[in-house]
N, C-alpha and C positions, 0 to 999 in steps of 0.2 A: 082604666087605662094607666092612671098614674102608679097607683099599686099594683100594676104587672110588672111595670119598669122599673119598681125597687124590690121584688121579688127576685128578678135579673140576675143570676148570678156574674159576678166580677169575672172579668178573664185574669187566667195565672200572667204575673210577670212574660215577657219575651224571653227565650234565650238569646245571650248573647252570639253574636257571631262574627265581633273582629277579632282579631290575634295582639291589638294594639292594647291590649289589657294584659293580656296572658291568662285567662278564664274563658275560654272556648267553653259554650255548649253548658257555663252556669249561667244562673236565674240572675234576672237584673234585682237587689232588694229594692222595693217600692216602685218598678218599673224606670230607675234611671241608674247609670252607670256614675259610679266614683273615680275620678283617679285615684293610680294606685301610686303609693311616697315608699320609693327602694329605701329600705334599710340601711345603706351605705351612705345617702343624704344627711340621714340623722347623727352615723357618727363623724360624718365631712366637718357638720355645724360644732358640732361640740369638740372634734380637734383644731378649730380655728375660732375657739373661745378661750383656747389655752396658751397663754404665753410662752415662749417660748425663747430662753436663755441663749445671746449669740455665742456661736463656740469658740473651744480655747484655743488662742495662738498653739501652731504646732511647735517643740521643745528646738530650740536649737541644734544644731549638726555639730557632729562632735569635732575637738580640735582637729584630728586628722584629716577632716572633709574639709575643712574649713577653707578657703583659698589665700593666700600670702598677698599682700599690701603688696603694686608695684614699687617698683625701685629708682631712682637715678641713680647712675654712678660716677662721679665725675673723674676722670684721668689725664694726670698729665705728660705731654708730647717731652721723651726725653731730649738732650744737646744736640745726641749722635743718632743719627738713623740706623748705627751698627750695630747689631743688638743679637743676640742669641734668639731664635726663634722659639716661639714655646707652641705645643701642642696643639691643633687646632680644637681641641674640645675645650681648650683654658682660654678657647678667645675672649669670649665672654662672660665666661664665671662658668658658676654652677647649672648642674642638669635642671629642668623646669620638675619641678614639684606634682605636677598635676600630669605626667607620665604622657604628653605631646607627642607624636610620633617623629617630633624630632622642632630645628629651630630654625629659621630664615632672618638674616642678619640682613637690613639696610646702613649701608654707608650714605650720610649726609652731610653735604658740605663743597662751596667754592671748590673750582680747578686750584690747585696749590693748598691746599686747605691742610693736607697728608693723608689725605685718604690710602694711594696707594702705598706710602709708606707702612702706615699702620697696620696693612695685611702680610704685606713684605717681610716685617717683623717678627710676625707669628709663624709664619710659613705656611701662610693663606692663598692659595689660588681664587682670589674669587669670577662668578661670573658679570664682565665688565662691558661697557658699550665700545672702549679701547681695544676690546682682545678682538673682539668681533670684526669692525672694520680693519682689522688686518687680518682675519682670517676671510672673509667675504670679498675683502676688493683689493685686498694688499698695500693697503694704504692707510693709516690709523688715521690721517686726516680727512677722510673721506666725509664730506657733510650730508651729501646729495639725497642719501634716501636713511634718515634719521627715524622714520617709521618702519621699515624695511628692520632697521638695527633693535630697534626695541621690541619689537615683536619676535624675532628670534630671541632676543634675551628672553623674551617671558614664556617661550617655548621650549628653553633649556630649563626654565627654572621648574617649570611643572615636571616639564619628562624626571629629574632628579627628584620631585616628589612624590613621584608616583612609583618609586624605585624606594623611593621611604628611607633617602640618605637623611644621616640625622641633623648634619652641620651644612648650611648653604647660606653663601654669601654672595650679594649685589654690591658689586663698585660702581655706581652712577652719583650724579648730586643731587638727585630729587630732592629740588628746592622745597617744592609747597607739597600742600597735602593731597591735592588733585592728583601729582605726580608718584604720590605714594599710595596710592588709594587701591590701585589694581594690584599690586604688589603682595599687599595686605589680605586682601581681598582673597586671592588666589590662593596665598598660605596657609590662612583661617578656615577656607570652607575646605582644605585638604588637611586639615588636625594639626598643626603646626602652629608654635607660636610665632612671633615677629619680634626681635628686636631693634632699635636703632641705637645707631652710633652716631652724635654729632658732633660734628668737628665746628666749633665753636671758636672759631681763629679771626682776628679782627681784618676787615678786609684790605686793610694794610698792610698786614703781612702777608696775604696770600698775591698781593701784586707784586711783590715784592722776590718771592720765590718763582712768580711765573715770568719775571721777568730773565731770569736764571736757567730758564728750563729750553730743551732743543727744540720743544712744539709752543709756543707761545698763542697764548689764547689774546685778541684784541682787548685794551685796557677797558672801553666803552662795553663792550660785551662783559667783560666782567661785573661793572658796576650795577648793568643791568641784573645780570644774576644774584647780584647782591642784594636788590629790593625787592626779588621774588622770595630768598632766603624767608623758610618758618620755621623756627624751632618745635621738632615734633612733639604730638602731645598723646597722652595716655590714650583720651579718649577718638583717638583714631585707628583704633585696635593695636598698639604696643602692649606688651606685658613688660616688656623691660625698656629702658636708654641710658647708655651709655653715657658721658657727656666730655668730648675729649678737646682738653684747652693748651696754649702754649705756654713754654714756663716764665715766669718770671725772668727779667732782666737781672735782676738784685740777688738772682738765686733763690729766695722764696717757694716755698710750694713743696712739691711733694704730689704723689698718687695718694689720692683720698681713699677714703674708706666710704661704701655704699653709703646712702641717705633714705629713708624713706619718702617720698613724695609729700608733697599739701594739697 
């Protein structure tokens, strides 16, 4: 019996018959299946055996790309307010270098400060929250809907940008930055740059000339607008500021020549 059962011939291998090999219909060797090691593992192991050097800083952008260091410019308020107008393109200096589709000017500074003088000068019409209350209610002291006035302001200033004038200018005092922020805002994501000009006038002198003036602003109201006063700053999107101060008593002074920033 026992030498029948080793006379027995073996049976052959099974063919395989999943597809999870990829050998449909071959012989198993020895009757069991191997996994199969893809080719692509082997070189995976031996390209993450290889160090590999971090890359090179990319080369600098040539001086032409380069972008210009903002500016302050500081200027000073002359004796007379009578003055020759000059160009509106020479309001504020030179074209922006980085080819803007043009420039949006904020005026900053107390009632009496000379803001409206200093447009006056140039033969600056700018757009004002004064022009407005007399053209909406016929009354430039009109306080009542102070929201009403700005939001038209900010509705002419877009429609002039979307018209892609190059030079536009805001007369308000936007004290703080909060108050400048929409302004900015609005000019930047329309391709413009934003300059300001601040009238940097001690607030004694600015009580002093509004005491003088046919609309007189309350002296308490001023004082308050005096502690909201921020001197603007680069990093509130300006490219440029102006910085416009009064002259010396002694004669001293003079229009400066630009500064580079710190």
């Amino acid at each position: 019996m026992k030498d029948r059962l080793r006379r027995r011939k073996r049976k052959p291998p099974a063919a395989v018959e999943s597809e999870s090999t990829g050998k449909v219909g071959q012989k198993r060797p020895g009757g069991e299946a191997r996994p199969l090691q893809p080719d692509y593992l082997e070189a995976f192991e031996a390209e993450k055996a290889v160090v590999r050097e971090p890359p090179a800083p990319p080369p600098p952008p040539p001086p032409s790309l380069r972008l210009p260091k903002p500016k302050i410019e500081v200027e000073v308020q002359p004796e007379s307010p009578a003055m020759p107008p000059a160009p509106a393109s020479e309001a504020i200096g030179h074209a922006p270098q980085r080819k803007p589709r043009g420039v949006v000017v904020l005026a900053i500074g107390l009632p009496g400060s000379g803001k409206t003088t200093w447009f006056r000068r140039r033969g600056v019409t700018p757009l004002s929250s004064d022009l407005l209350r007399s053209v909406l209610f016929d009354d430039v002291e009109e306080q009542r809907y102070q929201g009403l006035v700005f939001s038209t302001l900010r509705s002419l200033l877009r429609a002039r940008l979307i018209a892609r004038m190059p030079w536009n200018y805001v007369d308000a005092t936007n004290l703080s930055p909060r108050e400048r922020r929409q302004w900015i805002h609005m000019a930047r994501g329309l391709g413009y740059e934003v300059h300001a000009v601040f009238f940097d006038v001690p607030l004694e002198v600015c009580l002093e000339r509004n005491r003088r003036r046919d609309r007189i602003v309350p002296e308490d109201v001023m004082r308050r607008m005096a502690a909201k006063l921020r001197q603007p700053k680069f990093e509130e999107g300006f490219s440029k500021i102006v910085v416009v101060r009064v002259k010396r008593k002694d004669g001293e002074g003079g229009e400066a020549g630009a500064s580079d920033a710190g």
